[in-house]
C-alpha positions as CSV (number, residue, x, y, z in Angstrom):
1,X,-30.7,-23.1,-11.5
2,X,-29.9,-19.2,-11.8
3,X,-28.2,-17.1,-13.7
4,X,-24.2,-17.2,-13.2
5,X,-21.7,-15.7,-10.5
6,X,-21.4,-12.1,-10.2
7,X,-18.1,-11.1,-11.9
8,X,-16.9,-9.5,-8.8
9,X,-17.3,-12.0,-6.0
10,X,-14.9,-14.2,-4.7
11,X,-15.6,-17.8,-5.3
12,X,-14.4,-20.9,-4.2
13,X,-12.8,-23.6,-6.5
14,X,-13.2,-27.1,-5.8
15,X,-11.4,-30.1,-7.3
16,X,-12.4,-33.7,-6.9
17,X,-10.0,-36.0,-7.5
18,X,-9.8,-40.0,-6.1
19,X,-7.4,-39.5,-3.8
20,X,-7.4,-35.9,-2.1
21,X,-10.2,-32.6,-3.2
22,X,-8.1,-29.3,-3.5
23,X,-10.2,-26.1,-2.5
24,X,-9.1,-23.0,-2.8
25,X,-11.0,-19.3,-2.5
26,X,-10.8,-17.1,-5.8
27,X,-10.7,-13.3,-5.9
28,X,-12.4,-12.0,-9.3
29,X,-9.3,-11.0,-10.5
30,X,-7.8,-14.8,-10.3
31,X,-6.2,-14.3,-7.4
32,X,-5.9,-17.6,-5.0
33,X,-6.4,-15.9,-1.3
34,X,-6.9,-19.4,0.4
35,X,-6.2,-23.2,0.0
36,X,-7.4,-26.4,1.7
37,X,-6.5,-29.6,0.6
38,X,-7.5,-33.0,2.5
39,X,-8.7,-36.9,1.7
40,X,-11.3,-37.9,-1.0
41,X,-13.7,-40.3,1.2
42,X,-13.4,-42.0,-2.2
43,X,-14.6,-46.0,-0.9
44,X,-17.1,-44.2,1.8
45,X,-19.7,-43.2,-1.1
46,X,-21.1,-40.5,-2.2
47,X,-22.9,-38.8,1.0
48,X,-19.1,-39.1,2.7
49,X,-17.7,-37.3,-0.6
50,X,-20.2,-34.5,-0.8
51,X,-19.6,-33.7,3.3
52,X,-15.9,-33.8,2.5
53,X,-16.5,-31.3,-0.2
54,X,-19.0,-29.0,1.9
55,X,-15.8,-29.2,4.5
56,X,-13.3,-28.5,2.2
57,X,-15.0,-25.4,0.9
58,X,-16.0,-24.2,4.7
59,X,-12.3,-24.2,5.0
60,X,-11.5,-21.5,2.5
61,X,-14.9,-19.7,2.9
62,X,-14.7,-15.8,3.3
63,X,-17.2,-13.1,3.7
64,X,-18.7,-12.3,1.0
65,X,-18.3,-15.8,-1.2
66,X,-21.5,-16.4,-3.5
67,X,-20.9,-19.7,-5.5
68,X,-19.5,-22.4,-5.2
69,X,-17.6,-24.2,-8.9
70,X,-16.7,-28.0,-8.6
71,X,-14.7,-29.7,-10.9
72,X,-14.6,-33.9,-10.2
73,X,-13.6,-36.9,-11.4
74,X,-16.5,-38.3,-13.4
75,X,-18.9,-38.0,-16.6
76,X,-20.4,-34.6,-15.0
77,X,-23.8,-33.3,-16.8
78,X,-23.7,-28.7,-16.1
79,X,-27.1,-28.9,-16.6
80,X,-28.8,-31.0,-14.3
81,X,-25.4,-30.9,-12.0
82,X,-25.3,-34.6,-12.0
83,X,-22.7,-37.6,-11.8
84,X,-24.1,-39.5,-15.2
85,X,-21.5,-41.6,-15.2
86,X,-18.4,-43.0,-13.4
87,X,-15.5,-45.5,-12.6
88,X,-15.6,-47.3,-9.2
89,X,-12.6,-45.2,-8.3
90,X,-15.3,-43.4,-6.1
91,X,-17.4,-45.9,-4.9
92,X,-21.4,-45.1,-5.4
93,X,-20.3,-41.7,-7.4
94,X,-22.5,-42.4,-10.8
95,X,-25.9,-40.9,-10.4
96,X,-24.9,-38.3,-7.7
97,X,-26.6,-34.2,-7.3
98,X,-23.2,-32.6,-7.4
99,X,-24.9,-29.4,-7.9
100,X,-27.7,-29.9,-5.6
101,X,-26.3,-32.2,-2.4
102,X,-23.6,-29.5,-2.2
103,X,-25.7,-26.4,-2.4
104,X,-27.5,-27.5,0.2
105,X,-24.7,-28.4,2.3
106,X,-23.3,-24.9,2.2
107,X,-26.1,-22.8,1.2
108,X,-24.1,-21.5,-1.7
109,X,-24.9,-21.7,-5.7
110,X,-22.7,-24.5,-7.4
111,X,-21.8,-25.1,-10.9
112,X,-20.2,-28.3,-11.5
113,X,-18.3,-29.9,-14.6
114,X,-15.6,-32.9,-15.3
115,X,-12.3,-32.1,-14.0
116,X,-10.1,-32.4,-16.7
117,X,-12.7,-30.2,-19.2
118,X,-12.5,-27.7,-16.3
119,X,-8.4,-27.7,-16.0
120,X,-8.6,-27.6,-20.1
121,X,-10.8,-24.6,-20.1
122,X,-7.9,-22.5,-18.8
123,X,-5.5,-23.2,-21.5
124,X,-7.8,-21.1,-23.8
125,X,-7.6,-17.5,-24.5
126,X,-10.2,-14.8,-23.2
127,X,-13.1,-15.0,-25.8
128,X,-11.9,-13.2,-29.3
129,X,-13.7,-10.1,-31.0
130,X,-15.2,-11.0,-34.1
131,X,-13.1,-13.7,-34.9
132,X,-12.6,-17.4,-34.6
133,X,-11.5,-18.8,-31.9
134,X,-9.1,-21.5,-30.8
135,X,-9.8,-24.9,-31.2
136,X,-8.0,-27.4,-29.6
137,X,-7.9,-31.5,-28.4
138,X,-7.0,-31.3,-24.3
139,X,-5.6,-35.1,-22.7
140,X,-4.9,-35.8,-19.6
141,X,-2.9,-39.0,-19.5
142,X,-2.4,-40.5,-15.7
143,X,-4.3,-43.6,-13.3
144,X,-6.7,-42.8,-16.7
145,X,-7.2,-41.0,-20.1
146,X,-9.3,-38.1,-19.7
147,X,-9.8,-35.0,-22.2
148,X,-11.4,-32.1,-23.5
149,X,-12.7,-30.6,-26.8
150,X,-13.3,-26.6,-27.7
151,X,-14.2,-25.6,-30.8
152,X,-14.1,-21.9,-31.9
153,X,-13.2,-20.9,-28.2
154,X,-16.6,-22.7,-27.0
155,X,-15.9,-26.2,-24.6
156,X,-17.7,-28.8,-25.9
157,X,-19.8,-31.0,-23.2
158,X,-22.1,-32.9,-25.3
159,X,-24.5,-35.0,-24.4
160,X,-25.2,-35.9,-20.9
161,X,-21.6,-34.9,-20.5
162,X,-19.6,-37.0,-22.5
163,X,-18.0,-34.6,-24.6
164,X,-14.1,-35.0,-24.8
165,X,-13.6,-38.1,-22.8
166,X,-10.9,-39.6,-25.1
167,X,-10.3,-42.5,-23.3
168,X,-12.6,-44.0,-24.5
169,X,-12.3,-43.6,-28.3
170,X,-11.3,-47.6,-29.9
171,X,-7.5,-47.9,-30.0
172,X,-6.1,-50.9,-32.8
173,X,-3.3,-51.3,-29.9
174,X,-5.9,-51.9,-27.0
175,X,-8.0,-54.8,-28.8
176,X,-9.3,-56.8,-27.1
177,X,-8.4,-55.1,-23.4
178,X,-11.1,-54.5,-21.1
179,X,-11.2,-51.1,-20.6
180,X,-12.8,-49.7,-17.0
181,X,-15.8,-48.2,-18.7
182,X,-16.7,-52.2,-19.6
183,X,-16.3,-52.5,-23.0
184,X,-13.4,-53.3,-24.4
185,X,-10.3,-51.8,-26.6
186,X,-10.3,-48.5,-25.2
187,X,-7.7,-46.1,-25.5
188,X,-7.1,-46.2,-21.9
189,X,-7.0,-49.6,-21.4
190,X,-3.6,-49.6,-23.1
191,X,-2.3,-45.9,-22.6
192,X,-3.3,-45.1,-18.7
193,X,-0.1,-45.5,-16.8
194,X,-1.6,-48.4,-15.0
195,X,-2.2,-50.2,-18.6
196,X,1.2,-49.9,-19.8
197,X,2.5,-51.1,-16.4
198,X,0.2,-53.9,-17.0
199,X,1.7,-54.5,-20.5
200,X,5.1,-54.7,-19.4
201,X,3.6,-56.9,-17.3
202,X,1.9,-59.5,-19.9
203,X,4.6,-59.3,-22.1
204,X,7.8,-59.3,-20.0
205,X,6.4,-61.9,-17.1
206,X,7.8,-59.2,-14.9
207,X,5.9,-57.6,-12.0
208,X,6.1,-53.9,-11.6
209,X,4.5,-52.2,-8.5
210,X,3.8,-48.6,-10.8
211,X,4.3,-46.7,-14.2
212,X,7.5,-45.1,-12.9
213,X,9.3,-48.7,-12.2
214,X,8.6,-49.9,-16.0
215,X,10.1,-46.2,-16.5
216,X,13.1,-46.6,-14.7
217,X,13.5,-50.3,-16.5
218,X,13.2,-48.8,-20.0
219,X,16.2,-46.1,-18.9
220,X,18.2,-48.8,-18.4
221,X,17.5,-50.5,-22.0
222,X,15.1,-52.9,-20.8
223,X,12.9,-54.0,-24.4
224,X,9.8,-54.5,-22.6
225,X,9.8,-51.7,-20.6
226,X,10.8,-49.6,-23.3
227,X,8.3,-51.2,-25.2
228,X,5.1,-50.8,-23.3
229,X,6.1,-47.3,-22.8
230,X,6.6,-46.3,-26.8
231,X,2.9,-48.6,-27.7
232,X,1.1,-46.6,-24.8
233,X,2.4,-43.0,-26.1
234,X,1.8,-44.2,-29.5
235,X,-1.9,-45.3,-29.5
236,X,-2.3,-41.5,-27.7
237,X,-0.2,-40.0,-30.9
238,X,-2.4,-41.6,-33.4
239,X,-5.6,-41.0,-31.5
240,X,-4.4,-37.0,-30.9
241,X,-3.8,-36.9,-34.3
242,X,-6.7,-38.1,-35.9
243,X,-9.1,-35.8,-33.5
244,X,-6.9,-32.7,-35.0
245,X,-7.8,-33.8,-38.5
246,X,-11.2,-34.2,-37.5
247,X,-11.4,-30.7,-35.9
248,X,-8.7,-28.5,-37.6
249,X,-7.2,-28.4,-34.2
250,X,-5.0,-25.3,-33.9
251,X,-4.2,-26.3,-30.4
252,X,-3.2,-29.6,-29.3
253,X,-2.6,-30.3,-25.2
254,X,-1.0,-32.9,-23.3
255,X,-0.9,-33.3,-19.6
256,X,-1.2,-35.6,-16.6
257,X,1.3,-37.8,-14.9
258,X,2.1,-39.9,-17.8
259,X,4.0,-37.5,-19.8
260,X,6.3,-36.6,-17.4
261,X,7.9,-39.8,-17.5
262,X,10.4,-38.4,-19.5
263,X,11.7,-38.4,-23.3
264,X,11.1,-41.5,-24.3
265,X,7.3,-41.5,-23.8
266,X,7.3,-37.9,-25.6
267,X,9.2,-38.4,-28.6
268,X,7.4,-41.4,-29.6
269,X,4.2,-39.3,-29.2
270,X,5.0,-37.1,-31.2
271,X,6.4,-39.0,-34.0
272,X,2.9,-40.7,-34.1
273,X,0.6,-37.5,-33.4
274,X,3.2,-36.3,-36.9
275,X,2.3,-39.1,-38.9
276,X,-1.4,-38.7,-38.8
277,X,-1.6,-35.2,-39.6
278,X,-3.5,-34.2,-43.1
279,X,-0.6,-31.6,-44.7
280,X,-2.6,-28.5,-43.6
281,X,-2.1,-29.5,-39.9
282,X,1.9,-30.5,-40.6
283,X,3.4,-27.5,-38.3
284,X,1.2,-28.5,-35.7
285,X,2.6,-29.8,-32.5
286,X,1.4,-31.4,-29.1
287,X,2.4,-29.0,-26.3
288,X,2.4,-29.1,-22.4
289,X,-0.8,-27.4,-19.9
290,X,0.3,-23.8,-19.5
291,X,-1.2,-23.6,-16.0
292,X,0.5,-24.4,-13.1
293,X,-0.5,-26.2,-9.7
294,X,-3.7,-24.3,-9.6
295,X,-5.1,-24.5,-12.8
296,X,-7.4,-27.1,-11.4
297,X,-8.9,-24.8,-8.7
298,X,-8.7,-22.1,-11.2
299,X,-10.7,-23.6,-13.8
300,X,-13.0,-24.7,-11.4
301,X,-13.7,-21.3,-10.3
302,X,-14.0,-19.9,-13.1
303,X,-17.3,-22.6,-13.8
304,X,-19.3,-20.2,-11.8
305,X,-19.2,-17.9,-14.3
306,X,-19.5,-19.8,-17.4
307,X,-22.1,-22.6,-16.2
308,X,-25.4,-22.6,-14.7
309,X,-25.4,-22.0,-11.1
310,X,-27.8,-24.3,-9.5
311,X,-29.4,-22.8,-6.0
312,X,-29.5,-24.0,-2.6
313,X,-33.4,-24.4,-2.7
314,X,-33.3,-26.8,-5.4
315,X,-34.2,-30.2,-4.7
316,X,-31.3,-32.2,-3.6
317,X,-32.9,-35.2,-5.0
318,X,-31.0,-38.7,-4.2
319,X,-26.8,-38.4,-3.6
């Protein structure tokens, strides 16, 4: 590892999601001078993924570019730059280098952390004076339930990583579901859009294709559909709630594709996020991501200045 980016070189900003990596090439001041975007190699393994990523970044590459920050889909360790854990959604990712296998695939320093902490760490403010900072509970509510955690302006990553991944906190409305970690009654295996699809599912004997069909069904008055919907946003309410007590949250975030399902979904979060709230915390109120389509790339970035950097001449180890 070395020390971090220079604040004054442009750096490229990688995200790794299951289905497509977005690349894009930062100038100090924030500025996006380039983008790339192609096809996550997702069920080719790890060496495909890691060549896709060396690619994407080629593509947006500039004289002049020192470092390299990645944000992916996956229990990511900053420290040692590794995959420590991770879903099947990218087949053979846990137990990948990040850090390493792509610093020596470009020659370039890499930092590397979990997507969604990355995306989150943009939502907070520039580091205060003397004071406190914010704190504040990040989800991300889409194919899975992912978060974040900062506490006095400082992002959490915890052991080996695991810091903020909300998902997989116990949910009373998920007993007894298998959740895609392997254990069972998860918050995401009830509150992922795919699990309240598959609720509608169980409990209508209905088949729905996607999370925007059981949508489109509760819009009409449909009680199942309107039901899986309002038990998914629910179990996120409660569990949203409960981490603000625990925290003295003065910042509460909601995003992913889930939310933007509409009304319905929202309001019945918020009534149950409400509910749990010790009377301190009463004026508090759950509140969409700030950034826009390149808060990803962004908050990637800006890893290279927060993380360590790990060096081309480490030892790539197995990927």
């Amino acid at each position: 590892m070395t020390a971090r980016n220079a604040a004054d070189a442009p750096v490229i900003g990688l995200d790794l999601g299951g289905t497509k990596i977005a690349a894009a090439l930062v100038a100090a001041d924030g500025t996006v001078l380039a983008r790339h975007c192609r096809p996550t190699p997702a069920t080719e393994g790890a060496t495909a993924v890691l060549d896709a990523l060396a690619g994407a970044a080629r593509a947006v590459r500039a004289p002049g570019t020192t470092a390299i920050g990645v944000a992916a889909a996956g229990v990511i360790d900053p420290a040692t730059g590794t995959v420590t854990s991770a879903t099947d959604t990218i087949r053979d990712w846990a137990g990948t280098a990040l850090a390493a296998g792509l610093a020596a695939r470009t020659g370039l320093d890499v930092a590397c952390d979990n997507d969604v902490r990355a995306a989150a760490a943009t939502e907070l403010p520039d580091p205060p004076g003397n004071g406190p900072g914010t704190t504040m509970v990040y989800a991300a509510v889409g194919t899975g339930v992912g978060g974040a955690v900062a506490v006095d302006g400082r992002m959490l990553h915890g052991a080996a990583g695991v810091a903020g991944h909300l998902g997989h906190l116990p949910s009373p409305e998920a007993d007894g579901l298998p959740c895609t970690c392997g254990a069972t009654g998860h918050l995401e295996a009830i509150a992922a859009g795919p699990a309240i699809t598959a609720h509608y599912t169980r409990t209508s004997g209905l088949p729905a294709d996607r999370l925007e069909t059981v949508a489109t069904r509760a819009a009409g008055g449909e009680p199942h559909a309107t039901a899986a919907i309002v038990l998914g946003a629910e179990a996120v309410g409660r569990a949203l709630g409960g981490l603000a007590n625990t925290l003295g949250a003065d910042r509460v975030v909601v995003g992913g594709g889930v939310p933007r399902i509409g009304a319905l979904y929202l309001n019945a979060l918020h009534r149950a996020f409400s509910a749990e709230l010790m009377a301190p915390l009463r004026g508090l109120r759950p509140l969409p991501p700030r950034g826009g389509r390149d808060a990803a790339v962004l908050g990637a970035a800006a890893l290279t200045r927060t993380l360590p950097l790990h060096h081309p001449r480490t030892p790539t180890g197995a990927v």
